[in-house]
N, C-alpha and C positions, 0 to 999 in steps of 0.2 A: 022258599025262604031259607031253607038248609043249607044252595047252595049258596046263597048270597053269604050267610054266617060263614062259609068254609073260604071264599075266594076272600074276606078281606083280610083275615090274619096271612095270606099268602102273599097278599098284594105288599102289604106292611110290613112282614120277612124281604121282599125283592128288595125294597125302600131303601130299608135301614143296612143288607150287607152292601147296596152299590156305594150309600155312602161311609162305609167302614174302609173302603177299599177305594175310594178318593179321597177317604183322611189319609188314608196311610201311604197312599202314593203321593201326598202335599208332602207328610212326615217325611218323605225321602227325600225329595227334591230337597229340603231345606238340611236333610240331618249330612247328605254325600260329600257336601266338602270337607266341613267339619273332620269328619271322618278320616280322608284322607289326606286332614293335613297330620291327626294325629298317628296315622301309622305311612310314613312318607314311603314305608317299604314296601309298600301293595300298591299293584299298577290296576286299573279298571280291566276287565277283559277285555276290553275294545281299542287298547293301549297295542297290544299285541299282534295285531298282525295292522299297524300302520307303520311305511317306510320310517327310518332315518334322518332326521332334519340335522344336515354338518351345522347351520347355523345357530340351532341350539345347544350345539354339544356344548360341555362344560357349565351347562347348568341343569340342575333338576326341577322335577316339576313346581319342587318348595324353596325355589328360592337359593340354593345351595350352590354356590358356585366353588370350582375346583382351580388349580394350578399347578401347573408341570414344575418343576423345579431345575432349574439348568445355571450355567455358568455364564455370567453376562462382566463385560468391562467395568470395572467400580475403581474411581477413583475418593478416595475419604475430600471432604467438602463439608466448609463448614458454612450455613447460611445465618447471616447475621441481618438486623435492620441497622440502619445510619441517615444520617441526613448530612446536606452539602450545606459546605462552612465555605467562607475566603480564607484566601489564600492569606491577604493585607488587608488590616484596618488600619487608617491614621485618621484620628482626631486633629484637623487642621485649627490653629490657633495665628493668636498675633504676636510678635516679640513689641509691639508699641504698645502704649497703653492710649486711648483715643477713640472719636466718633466714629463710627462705621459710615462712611458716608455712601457706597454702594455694595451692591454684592450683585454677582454677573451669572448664578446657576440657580436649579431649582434640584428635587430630591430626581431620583432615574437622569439626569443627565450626566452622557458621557463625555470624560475629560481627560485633557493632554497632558505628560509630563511638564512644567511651566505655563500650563495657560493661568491666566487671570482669572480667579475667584471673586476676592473683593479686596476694597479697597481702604481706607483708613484717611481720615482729612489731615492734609497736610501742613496747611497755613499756621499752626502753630511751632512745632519742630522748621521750619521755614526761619521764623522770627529768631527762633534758637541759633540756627546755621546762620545768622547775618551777626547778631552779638558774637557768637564764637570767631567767627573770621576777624572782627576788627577787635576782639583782642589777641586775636592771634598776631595784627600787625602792629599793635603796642607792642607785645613782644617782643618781636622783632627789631622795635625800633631797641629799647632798654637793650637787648643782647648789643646792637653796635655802640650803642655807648658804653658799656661797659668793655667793650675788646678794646676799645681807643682809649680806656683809661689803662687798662693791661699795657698797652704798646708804648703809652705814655710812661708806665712806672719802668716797664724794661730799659726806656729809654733815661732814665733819672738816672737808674741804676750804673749805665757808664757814664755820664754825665759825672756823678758822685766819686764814681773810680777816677776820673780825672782830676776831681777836686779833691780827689786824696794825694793821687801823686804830686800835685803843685800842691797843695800840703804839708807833702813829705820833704819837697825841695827846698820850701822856705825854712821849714824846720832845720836842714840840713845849714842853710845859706845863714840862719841865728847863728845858729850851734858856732859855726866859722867866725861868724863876728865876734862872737862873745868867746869862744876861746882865744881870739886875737887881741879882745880887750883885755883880756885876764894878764895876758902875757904881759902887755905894754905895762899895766898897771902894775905887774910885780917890777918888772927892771924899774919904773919911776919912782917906786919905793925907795927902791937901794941908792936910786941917784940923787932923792933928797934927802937920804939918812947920809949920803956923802958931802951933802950941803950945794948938791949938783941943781937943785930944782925946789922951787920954793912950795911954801904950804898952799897958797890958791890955786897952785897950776896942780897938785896932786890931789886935791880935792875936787877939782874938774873933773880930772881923769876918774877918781874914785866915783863920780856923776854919772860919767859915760859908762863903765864897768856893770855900775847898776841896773842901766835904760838898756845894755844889753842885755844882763842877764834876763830883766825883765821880760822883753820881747822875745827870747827863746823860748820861758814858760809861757805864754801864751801859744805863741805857735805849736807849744808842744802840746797843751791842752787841746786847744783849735784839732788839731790831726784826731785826739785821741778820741775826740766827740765825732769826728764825720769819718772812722773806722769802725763803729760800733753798728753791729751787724754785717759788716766786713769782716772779720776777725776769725780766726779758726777756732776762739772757744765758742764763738756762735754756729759753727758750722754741728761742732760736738755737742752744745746743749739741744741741737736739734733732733740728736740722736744718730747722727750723721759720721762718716769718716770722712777725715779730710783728704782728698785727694793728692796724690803728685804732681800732677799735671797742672799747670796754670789755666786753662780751657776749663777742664770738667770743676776745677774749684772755681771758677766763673760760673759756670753754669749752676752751681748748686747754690752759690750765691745771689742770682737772679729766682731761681725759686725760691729760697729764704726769706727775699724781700720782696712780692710781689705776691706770699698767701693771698690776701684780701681781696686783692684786683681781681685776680685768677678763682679765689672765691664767689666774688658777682659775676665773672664771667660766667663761670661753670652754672648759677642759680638762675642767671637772664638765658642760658642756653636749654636750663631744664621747662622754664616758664614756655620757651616755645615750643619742648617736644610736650607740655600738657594742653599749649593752647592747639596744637596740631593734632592729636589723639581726637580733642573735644571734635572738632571737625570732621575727622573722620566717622567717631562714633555718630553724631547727628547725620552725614551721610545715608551711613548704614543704617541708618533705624526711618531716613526717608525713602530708602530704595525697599524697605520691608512694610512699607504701609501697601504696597502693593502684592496682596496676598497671591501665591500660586502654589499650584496642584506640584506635591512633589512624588505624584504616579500619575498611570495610564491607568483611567477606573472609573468608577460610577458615582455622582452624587447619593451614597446612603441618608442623609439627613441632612437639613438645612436648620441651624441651631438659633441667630441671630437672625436679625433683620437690618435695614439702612434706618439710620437715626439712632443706635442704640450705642452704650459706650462698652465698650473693649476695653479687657484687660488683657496681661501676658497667661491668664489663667484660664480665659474664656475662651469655650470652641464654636468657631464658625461654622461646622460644616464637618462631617464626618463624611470620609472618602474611604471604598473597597477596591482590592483592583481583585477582578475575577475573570482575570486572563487566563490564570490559571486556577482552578478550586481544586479543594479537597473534600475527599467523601471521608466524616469521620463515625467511627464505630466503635461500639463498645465487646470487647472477644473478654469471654468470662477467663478464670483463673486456672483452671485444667488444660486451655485449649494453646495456654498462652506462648508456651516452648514448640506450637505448632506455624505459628505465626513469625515469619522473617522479614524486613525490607529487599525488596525487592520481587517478591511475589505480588502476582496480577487480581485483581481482584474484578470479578465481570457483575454488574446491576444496571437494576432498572428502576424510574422515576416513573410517580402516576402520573405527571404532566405530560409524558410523553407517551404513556400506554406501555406494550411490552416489546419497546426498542430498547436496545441492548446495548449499554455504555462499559467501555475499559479503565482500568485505574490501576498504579503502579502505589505499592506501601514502600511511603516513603520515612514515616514517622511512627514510633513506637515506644509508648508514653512508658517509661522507666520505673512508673511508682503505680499502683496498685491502689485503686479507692476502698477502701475499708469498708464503706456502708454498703456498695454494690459487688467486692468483691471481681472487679473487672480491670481491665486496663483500655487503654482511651488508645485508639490506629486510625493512622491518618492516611489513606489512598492517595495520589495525585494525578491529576488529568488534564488536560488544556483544554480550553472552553473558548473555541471562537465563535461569537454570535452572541457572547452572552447568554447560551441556549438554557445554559443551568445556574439556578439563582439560589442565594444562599437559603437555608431553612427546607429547599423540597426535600422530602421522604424517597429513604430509597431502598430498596431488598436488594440485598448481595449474597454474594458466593466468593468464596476462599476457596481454590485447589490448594490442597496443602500437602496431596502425594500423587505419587506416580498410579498410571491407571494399570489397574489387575483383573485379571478373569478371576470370577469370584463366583459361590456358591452364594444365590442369595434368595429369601421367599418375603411376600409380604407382610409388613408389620400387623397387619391386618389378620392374617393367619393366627395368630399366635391366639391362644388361649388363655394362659399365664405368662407373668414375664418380670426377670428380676435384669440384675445389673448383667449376668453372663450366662442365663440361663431361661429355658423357655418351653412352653410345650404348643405340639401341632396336632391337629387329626390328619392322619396319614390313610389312604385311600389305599387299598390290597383287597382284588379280584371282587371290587365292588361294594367290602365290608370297612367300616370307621374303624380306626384303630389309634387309640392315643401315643403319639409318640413324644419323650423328652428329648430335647434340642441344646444345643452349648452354642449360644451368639456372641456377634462380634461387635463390627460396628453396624452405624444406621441411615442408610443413606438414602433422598426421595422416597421414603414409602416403604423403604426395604430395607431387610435387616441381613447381615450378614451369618450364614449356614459356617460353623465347624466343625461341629460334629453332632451327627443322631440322623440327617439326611443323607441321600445319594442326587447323583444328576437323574433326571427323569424321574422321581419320586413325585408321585402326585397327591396332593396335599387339599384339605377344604380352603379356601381364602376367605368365601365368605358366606355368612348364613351360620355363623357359629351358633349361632340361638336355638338352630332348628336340628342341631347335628348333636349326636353322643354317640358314646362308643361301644358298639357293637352293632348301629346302626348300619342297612344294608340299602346302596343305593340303586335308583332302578335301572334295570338294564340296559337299558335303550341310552342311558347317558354316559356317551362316550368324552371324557374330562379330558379340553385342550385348553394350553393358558388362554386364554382374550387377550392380553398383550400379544400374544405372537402371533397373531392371524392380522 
């Protein structure tokens, strides 16, 4: 019985240290990572004598990754977003005002410089062109009758000149008689105060003497009524000089008398140039009922339908031509004096995946948006196939200098970072060491080194979380960039 009392507290010590000693090797298993993530500078013993792995170099066991620092090609680039615009929009319209009576596209169809769109009913402008014609030849007729009343008064006009000089002649041919009666009359005087000629035969004659005088004031009147408007003070109230020439005073006197005629002529000559305009204009407004494409481009929008009425205000049909497009972009206000016409700009559309399209700036908006701060650039390209449609999204790139070997480390590196200034953990004989940095620019990923690095300076890039400085990395980890393998 004694020894039974002795063997169980012995059995119950064996018990309870095996399981002290499988808690505390559970305890390990679970406490060892832990452990060595928090001290990343101690390697397991069993670290130590296994080879080399080149494929892990430049990273440690926690994550830490390193970078060499060297001199790589950098050209400054600026990448923007944009989207493709057309080139050309026209709003196509009608100069009639009228029924639509077809329309020959629909919206994506492409179209010719003058093909036919639609069309506009005619039959009323028709009705219009036949009234304006046949007053165009009433016109016509009124202009010849009135040239033939012109021809006619020019013709009166010498007609008149002749009836002035037989006018003048009979005037003349009085004038002789009656100063030959006058004569007679005074010697018959004397020859009956001599008692030579009795009282009835000198009172004849005194008869005769009369019935001439008379007849010369008539004729003298007669002349002085069909010279009125003949006359040189008519030529002067005209406002006219009288000419020297007997010709050019004829001539001035045929237009003196013949205003009026020469007036209708000229009103019956204007009636034809309004009734011939009228003509023409209904023409032209029946050769514009037939609407056409005035480019090579794509039905954007179909606005109207056939049956609807048109005005000179309404749009049929909005036309693009994107023969050629432009990729337009917005380049903020620092960048702007970076940016010229005639620099290339290279992007890519999601429609096409990561194919790679070229574009020449051609346009560079002068005025600055206030609210973004930006100015508006317009790329241009030629697009055959239609392949790029207005509205796709697109990522670009601006070379805006020449390419330079350049000191540069990951933006990723950096620790701190202002506008020219920056700090790195710098890698020396295995121990972190904070270093400040002076940067430049910032190009894919990478910033430009001016000063605080050298070439071949190896640097943390990533894992900053798990790195500080005085930190010692382990041995076995020999840091080459990953880019350059």
């Amino acid at each position: 019985m004694s020894k039974i009392r002795n063997e169980m507290p012995f059995g119950r010590l064996v018990r309870t240290r095996r399981a002290r000693i499988l808690a505390l090797i559970l305890l390990g298993a679970i406490s060892a990572p832990a452990l060595f993530l928090f001290f990343p500078g101690k390697k397991d013993s069993g670290a130590a004598g296994r080879p080399f792995d080149r494929d892990k170099a430049g990273t440690t066991d926690a994550a830490i990754e390193t970078y060499i620092v060297d001199r790589r090609e950098f050209a400054e680039k600026i990448d923007l977003l944009g989207q493709i615009v057309f080139r050309e929009k026209i709003s196509v319209s009608s100069k009639v005002s009228g029924r639509l009576s077809r329309i020959h596209v629909h919206e994506g169809d492409r179209v010719r410089n003058g093909q036919l769109i639609a069309e506009i009913e005619r039959l009323p402008l028709e009705i219009t062109l036949n009234q304006q014609r046949s007053e165009l030849e009433i016109a016509h007729r009124a202009y010849d009758l009135a040239r033939a009343r012109y021809e006619n008064a020019l013709k009166g006009i010498e007609i008149k000149q002749k009836a002035i000089q037989k006018a003048a002649a009979e005037l003349n041919d009085k004038l002789a008689g009656y100063r030959n009666m006058d004569r007679i009359l005074k010697n018959k005087t004397v020859l009956y105060e001599a008692g030579g000629l009795s009282e009835s035969e000198l009172n004849n004659l005194r008869t005769q003497h009369t019935t001439a005088f008379t007849a010369y004031q008539l004729t003298k009147s007669d002349l002085e009524i069909q010279q009125v408007g003949y006359r040189d003070e008519d030529i002067t109230a005209e406002g006219l000089k009288v000419p020297s020439s007997e010709k050019e005073r004829m001539e001035l006197l045929k237009r003196i008398n013949t205003k009026i005629e020469l007036a209708e002529l000229e009103s019956a000559r204007s009636r034809i140039s309004q009734a011939e305009n009228n003509v023409k204009s209904t023409e032209i407004l029946l050769k514009e009922t037939a609407i056409r494409s005035p480019i090579d481009g794509l039905v954007a929008a179909k606005s109207m339908e056939a049956g609807e009425m048109v005005k000179p205000e309404s749009i049929i049909a909005t036309l693009i031509n994107i023969a050629e497009v432009y990729l337009a972009m917005n380049v903020g206000e620092k960048e702007i004096k970076k940016i010229k016409p005639g620099q290339t700009v290279s992007f890519t559309v999601d429609a096409y995946g990561g194919r790679e399209f070229g574009a020449v700036i051609r346009r560079v908006t002068p005025v600055l948006d206030l609210k973004t701060r930006t100015v508006e650039i317009k790329a241009a390209l030629p697009n055959p196939g239609y392949r790029l449609l207005p509205g796709m999204f697109a990522r670009a790139r601006i070379t805006t200098g020449v390419p330079e070997k350049r000191l540069l480390a990951p933006l990723s590196a950096l620790t701190q970072k202002d506008e020219s200034s920056g700090a790195v953990f710098l890698v020396k004989k295995g121990i972190l060491f904070k270093q400040k940095i002076r940067i430049g620019r910032e190009f894919e990923g990478k910033v430009e080194v001016l000063d605080g690095l050298r070439e071949n300076d190896v640097i943390i890039s990533r894992g900053l979380g798990l790195a500080y400085e005085g930190m010692k990395l382990p041995s076995g980890a020999d840091p080459i960039d990953k880019e350059a393998r």
